[in-house]
C-alpha positions in Angstrom: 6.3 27.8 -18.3 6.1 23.7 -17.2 3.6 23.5 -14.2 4.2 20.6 -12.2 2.2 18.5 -10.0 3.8 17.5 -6.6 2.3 15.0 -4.7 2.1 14.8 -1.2 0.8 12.0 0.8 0.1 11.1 4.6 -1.0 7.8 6.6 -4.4 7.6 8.7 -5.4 4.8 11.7 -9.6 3.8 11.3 -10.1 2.7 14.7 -12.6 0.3 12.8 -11.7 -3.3 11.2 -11.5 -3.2 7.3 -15.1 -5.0 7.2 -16.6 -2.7 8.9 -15.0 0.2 6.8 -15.5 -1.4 3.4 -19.4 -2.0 4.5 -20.0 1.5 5.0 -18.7 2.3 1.8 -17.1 5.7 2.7 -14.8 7.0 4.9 -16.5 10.3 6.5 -18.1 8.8 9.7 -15.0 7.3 10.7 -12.6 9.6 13.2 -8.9 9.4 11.7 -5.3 9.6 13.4 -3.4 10.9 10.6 0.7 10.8 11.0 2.9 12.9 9.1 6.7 12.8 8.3 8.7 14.4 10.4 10.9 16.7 7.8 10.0 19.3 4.9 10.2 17.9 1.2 8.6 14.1 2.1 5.8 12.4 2.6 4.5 9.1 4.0 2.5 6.3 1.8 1.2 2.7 1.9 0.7 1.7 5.4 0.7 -2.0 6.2 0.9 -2.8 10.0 1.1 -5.4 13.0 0.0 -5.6 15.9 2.5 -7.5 18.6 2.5 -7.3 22.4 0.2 -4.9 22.7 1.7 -2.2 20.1 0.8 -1.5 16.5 3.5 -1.1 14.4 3.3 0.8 10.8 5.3 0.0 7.8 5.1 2.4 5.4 6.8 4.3 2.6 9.2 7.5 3.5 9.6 9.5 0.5 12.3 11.9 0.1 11.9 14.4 -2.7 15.5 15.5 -2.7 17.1 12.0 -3.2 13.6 11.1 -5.7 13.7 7.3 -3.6 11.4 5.8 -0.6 13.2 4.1 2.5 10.7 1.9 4.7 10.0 3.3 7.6 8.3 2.1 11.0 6.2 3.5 13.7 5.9 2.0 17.1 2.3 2.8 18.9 1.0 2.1 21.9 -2.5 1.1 22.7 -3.8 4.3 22.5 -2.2 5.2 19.2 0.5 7.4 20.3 3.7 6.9 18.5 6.0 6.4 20.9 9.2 5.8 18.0 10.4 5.8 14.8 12.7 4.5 12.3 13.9 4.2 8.9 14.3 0.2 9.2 15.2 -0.8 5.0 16.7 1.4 2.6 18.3 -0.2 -0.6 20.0 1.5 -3.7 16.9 2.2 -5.1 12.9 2.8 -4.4 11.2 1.2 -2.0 7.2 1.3 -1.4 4.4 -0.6 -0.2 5.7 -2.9 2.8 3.3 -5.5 3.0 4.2 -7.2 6.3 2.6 -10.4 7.4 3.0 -13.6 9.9 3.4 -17.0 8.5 5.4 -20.1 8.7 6.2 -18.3 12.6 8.2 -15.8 11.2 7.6 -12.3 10.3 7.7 -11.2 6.7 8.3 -7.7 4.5 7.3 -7.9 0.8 7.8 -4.3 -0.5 7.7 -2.9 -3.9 10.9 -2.5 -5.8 10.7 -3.1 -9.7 13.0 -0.8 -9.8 15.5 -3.4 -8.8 14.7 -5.7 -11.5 12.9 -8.1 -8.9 11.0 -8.6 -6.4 12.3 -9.7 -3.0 10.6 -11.1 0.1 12.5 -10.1 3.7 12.6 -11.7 6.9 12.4 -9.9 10.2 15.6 -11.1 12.0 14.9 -8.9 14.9 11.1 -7.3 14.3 10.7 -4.7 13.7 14.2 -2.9 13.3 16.3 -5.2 11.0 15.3 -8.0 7.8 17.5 -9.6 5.5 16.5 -10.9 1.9 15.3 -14.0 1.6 17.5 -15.6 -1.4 14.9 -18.7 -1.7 12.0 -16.6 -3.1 11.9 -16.3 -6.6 9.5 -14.6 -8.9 9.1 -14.7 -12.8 9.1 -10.6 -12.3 9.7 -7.3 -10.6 5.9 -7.2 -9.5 4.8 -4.0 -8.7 2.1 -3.5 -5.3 2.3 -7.3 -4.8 -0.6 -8.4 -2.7 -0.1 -11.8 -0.9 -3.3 -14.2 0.6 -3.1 -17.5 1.7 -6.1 -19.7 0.9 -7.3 -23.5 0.4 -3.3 -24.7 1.3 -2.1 -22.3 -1.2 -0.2 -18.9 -1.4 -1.9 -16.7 -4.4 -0.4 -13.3 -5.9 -2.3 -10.3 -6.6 0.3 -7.7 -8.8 0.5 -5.6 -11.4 3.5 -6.4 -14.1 6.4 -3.2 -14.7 5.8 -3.9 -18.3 4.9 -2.3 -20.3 4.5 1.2 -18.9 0.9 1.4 -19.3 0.1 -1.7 -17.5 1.8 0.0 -14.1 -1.6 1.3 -13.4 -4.2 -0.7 -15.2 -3.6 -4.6 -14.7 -4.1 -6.9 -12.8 -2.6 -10.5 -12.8 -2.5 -13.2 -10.5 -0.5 -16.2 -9.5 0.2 -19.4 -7.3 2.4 -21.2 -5.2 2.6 -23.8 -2.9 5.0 -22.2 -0.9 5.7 -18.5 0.0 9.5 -18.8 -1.9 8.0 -20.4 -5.2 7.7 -21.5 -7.8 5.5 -19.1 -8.6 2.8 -19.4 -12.0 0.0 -17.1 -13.2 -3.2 -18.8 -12.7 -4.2 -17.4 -16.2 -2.0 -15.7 -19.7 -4.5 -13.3 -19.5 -4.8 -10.2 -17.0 -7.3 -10.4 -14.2 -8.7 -6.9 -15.1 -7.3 -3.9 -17.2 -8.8 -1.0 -16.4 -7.2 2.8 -14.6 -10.3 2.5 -13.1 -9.4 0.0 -10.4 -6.9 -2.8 -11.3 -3.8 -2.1 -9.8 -3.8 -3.0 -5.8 -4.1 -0.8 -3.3 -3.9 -3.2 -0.1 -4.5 -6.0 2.1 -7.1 -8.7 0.2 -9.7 -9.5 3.3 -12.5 -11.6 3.3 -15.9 -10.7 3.9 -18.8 -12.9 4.2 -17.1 -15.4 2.3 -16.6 -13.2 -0.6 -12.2 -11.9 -1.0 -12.3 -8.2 -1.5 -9.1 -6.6 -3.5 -8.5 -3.1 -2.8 -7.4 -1.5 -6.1 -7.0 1.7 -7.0 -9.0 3.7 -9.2 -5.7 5.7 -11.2 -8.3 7.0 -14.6 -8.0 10.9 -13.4 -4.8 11.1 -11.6 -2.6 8.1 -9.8 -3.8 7.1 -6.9 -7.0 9.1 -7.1 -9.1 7.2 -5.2 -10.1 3.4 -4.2 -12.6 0.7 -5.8 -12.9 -2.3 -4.1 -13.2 -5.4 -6.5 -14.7 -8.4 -5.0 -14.7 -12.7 -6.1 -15.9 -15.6 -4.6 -13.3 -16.9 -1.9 -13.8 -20.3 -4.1 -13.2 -19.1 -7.7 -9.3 -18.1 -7.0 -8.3 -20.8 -9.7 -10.6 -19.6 -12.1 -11.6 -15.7 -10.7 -14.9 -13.9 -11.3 -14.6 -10.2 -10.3 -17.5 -7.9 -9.8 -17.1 -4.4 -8.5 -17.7 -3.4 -4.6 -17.3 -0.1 -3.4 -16.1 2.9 -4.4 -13.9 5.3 -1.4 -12.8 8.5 -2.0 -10.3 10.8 0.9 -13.0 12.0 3.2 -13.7 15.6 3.5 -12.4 15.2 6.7 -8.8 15.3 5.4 -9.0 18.6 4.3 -6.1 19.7 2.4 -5.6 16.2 1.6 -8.4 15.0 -0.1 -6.7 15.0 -3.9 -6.1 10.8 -3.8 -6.4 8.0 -1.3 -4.7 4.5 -2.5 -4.2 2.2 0.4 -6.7 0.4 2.8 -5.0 -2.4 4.7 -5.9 -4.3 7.2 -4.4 -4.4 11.2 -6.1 -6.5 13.4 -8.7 -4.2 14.7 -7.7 -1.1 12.9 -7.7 0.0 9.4 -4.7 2.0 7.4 -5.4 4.4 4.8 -3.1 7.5 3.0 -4.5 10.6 1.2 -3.1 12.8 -0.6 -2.2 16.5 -1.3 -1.6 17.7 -4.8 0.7 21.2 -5.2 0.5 23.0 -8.5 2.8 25.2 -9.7 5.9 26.0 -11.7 9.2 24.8 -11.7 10.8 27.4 -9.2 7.7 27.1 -7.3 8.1 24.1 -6.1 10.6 23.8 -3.2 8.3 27.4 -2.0 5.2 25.4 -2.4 6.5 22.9 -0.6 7.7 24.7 2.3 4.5 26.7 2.7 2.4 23.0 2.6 4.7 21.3 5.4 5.0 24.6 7.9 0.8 24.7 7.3 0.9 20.4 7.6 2.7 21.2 10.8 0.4 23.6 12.5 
């Protein structure tokens, strides 16, 4: 009989900066707001967030496992961290993940991962945080996967992992350059940054820290999304990088059931967002049980 493995994921608030986070170099001294989807059968992934007017706002990825797709969805919370609302705020034909969203150019940008599509498509908040249209100007050479975007020294540089081929989803990492947000965008090398299930693929906002850029990546060599390793270069050696590895952060015990993978630490102002994960094993007419069981026990 086929066992599967059913992932299940959930989102956490650090009420600590990345910096502070990344120099402690684990997560179990930090207290966690975790927030959980709302229905049976899905899970919540990749946080990215904003603050604005005094609320934090959460972008992350809804995942439905009866339609197999991720909508982006957003929660609104107030200065204490209580959500006060919700909403699925971009759904396309096909999967959508990892929102990055970010301020530049005074306007409010989504960059979320859809290589499903073909492509990879910027989005501009027309009316933050509930609607965004696709920006037709961007272009780039591929349907990047966990695109990571950092402006530095007057330019806009591309951390990403390529679709192609199937083992580079979780084991690459390339970068490229622009001199403006929409393009044209160029690898700064042929040749991948890093290639290793280890830590290559990104797993978050890039910060800097003492003058040194940090990647988070995520370390995919026993199971996707299995934990995190930081990878860190020279803020000056972008056009020619020299990565050496940082730390190493696993789900804290803390998150007890769901301490199985953690694969995002971004950055939000003077918070930090992570996701851990759950892993159900079991056969085939298991599953939908399993998963019942695991969201009536999330729940309470």
């Amino acid at each position: 009989m086929d066992m599967l493995l059913t992932d299940l994921w959930r989102i956490g608030i650090i009420q600590a900066p990345i910096q502070q986070v990344a120099s402690a170099g684990k997560l179990d001294a930090f207290a966690i707001k975790w927030i959980e989807a709302d229905r049976s059968l899905c899970f919540l992934a990749d946080p990215f967030g904003l603050w604005r007017n005094g609320y934090l706002y959460i972008f992350a990825e809804f995942y439905d496992y009866r339609t197999r797709r991720g909508d982006i969805a957003v929660f609104v919370l107030d200065a204490n961290l209580k959500v006060i609302e919700q909403r699925t705020v971009l759904s396309e034909q096909w999967h959508l993940s990892y929102p990055v969203v970010f301020e530049a150019d005074g306007e409010t940008w989504m960059l979320p991962e859809a290589y499903k599509s073909g492509q990879l498509s910027l989005y501009r908040a027309i009316d933050f945080p509930w609607q965004w249209e696709k920006v037709p100007e961007f272009s780039f050479p591929c349907a990047a996967i966990d695109a990571s975007p950092f402006f530095a020294e007057g330019s806009w540089w591309m951390f990403y992992t390529p679709p192609s081929p199937k083992e580079a989803r979780t084991r690459t990492l390339m970068l490229a350059r622009a001199n403006h947000l929409f393009g044209p965008w160029e690898n700064v090398t042929e040749q991948p940054l890093r290639q290793d299930k280890s830590g290559a693929r990104m797993g978050g906002t890039p910060f800097v820290q003492d003058g040194t850029l940090v990647l988070p990546t995520q370390d995919c060599s026993h199971t996707y999304g299995g934990a995190l390793r930081l990878l860190e270069m020279p803020l000056a050696s972008l056009q020619a990088p020299e990565l050496s590895l940082g730390a190493f952060l696993q789900a804290p015990a803390s998150a007890a059931p769901f301490t199985d993978g953690l694969h995002t630490l971004s950055c939000a102002g003077n918070v930090t967002l992570i996701d851990s994960k759950r892993t159900l094993r079991g056969s085939a007419h298991r599953v939908g049980v399993d998963l019942q069981r695991a969201y009536r026990q999330w729940r309470g």
